[in-house]
VOGU-3710 file (C-alpha; in Angstrom, 3 decimals, decimal comma):
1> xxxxxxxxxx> 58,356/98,980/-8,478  61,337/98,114/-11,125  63,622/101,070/-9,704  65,434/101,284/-6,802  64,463/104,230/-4,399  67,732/105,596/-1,934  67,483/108,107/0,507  70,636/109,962/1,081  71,635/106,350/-0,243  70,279/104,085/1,968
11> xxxxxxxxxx> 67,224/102,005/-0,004  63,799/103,083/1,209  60,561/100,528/0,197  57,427/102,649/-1,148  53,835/101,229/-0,574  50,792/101,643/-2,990  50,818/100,641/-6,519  53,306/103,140/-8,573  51,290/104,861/-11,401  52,627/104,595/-15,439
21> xxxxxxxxxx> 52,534/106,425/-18,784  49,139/105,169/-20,096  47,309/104,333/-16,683  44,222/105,948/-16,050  44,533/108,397/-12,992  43,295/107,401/-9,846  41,303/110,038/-8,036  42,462/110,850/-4,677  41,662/112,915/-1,702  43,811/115,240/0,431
31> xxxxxxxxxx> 43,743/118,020/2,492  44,089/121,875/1,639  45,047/124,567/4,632  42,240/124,508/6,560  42,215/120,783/7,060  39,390/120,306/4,293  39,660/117,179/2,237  39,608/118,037/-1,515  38,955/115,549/-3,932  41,588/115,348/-7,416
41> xxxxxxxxxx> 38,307/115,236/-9,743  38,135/118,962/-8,785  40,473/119,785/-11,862  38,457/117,226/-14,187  39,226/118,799/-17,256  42,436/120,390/-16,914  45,885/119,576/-17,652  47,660/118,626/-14,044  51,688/118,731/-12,748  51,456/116,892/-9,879
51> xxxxxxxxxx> 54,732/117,853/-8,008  55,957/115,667/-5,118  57,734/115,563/-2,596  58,906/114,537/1,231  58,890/117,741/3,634  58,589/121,070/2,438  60,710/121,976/5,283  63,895/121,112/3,129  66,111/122,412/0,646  65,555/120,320/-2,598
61> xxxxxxxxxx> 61,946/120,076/-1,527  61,578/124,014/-1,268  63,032/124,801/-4,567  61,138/122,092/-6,315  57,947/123,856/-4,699  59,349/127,318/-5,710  60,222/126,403/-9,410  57,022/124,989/-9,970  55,403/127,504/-8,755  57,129/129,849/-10,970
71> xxxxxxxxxx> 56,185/127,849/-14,110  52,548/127,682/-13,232  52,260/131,085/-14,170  53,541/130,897/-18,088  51,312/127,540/-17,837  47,955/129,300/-17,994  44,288/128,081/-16,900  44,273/125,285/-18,320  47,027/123,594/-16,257  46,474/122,873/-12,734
81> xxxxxxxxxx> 50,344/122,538/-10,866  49,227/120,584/-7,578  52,041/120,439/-4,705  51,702/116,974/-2,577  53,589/116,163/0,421  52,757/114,830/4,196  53,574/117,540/5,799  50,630/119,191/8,508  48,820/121,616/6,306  50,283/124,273/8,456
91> xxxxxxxxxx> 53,766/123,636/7,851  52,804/124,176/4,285  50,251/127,070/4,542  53,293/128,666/7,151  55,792/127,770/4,132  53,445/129,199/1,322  53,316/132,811/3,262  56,913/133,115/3,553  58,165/131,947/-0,084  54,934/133,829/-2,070
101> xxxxxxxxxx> 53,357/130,122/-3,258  50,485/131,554/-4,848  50,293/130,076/-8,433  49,755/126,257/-7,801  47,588/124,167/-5,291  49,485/122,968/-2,239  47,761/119,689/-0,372  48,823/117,284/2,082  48,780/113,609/2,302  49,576/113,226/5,985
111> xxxxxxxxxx> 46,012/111,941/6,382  45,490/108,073/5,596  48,197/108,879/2,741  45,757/108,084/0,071  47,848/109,717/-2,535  50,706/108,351/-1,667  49,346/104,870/-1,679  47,079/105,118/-4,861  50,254/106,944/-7,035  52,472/105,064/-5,265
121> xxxxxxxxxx> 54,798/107,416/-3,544  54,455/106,504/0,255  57,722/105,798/1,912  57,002/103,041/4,218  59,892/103,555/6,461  59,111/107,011/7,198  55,516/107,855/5,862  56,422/110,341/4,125  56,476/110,490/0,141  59,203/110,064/-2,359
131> xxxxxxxxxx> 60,231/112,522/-4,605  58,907/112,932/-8,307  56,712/114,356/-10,687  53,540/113,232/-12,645  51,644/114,747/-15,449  47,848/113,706/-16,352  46,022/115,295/-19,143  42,811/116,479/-19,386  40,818/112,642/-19,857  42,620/111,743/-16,879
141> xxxxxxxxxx> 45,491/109,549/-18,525  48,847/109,692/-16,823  51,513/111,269/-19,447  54,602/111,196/-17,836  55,258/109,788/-14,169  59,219/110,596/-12,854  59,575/108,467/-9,776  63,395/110,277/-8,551  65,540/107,562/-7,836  67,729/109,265/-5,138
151> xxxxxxxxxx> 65,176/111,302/-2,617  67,591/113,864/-2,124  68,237/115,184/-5,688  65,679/117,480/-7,932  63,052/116,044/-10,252  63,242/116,528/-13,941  61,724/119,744/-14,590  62,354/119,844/-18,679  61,189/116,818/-19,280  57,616/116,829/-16,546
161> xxxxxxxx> 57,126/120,544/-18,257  57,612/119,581/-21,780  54,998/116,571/-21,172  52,035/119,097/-19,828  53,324/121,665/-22,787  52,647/119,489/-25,367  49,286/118,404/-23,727  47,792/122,067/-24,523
//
């Protein structure tokens, strides 16, 4: 990857090969709350937000989870907002309870990572995933991809919303 990933400054090294604007969108499997793998082709059809992210346990990665979550709803159907991190699917079910997730699809990747390796986003170091955003439209092409340089900071929001707006 051309940019340089820090967390809380220190450079981290992702694995997997990092997706771009154009790329077709590899399909990928993860797992929902009960420990079920789901497969991405289940939203074949439909604009997808694909909002990442380390631990859900923290605070950038909490209100990235919340604001997207809030958007989903002025979304519509047609836009699927998908939540990826590595934490245990309980963490995040736990999490989802407490903070009223209920608009978007939240998955994890602690399993064989095969998100984070396909897109790009596994931390090596820590196996966990980096921070960022990516946006694929309804043929499966990837239309925006924000890979956050510093871990620790929030995502673009404008700009990853403004890409699946103008998808519809």
């Amino acid at each position: 990857m051309d940019k340089k990933i820090t967390f809380a400054g220190n450079p981290v090294m992702l694995a997997g090969t990092p997706v771009k604007v154009g790329d077709k969108a590899p399909v990928f499997t993860v797992a929902d709350a009960t420990l079920q793998p789901v497969s991405s082709d289940r939203f074949d059809g439909k604009v997808r937000i694909i909002s990442v992210f380390p631990s859900i346990d923290t605070p950038v990665c909490s209100l990235q989870t919340k604001r997207f979550n809030r958007e989903a709803a002025a979304l519509g159907e047609d836009v699927a907002v998908i939540s990826i991190s590595a934490d245990l699917p309980f963490a995040q079910k736990r999490f989802c309870a407490v903070e009223g997730i209920d608009r978007m699809f939240v998955y994890s990747d602690y399993n064989g990572h095969d998100f984070g390796r396909k897109y790009g986003f596994l931390i090596r170091e820590l196996a966990l995933l980096t921070r960022g955003v990516v946006v694929v439209d309804r043929e499966d092409t990837v239309r925006y991809a924000e890979y956050v340089s510093e871990i620790t900071e929030e995502p673009d929001y404008a700009k990853a919303l403004d890409a699946a707006r103008a998808l519809l």
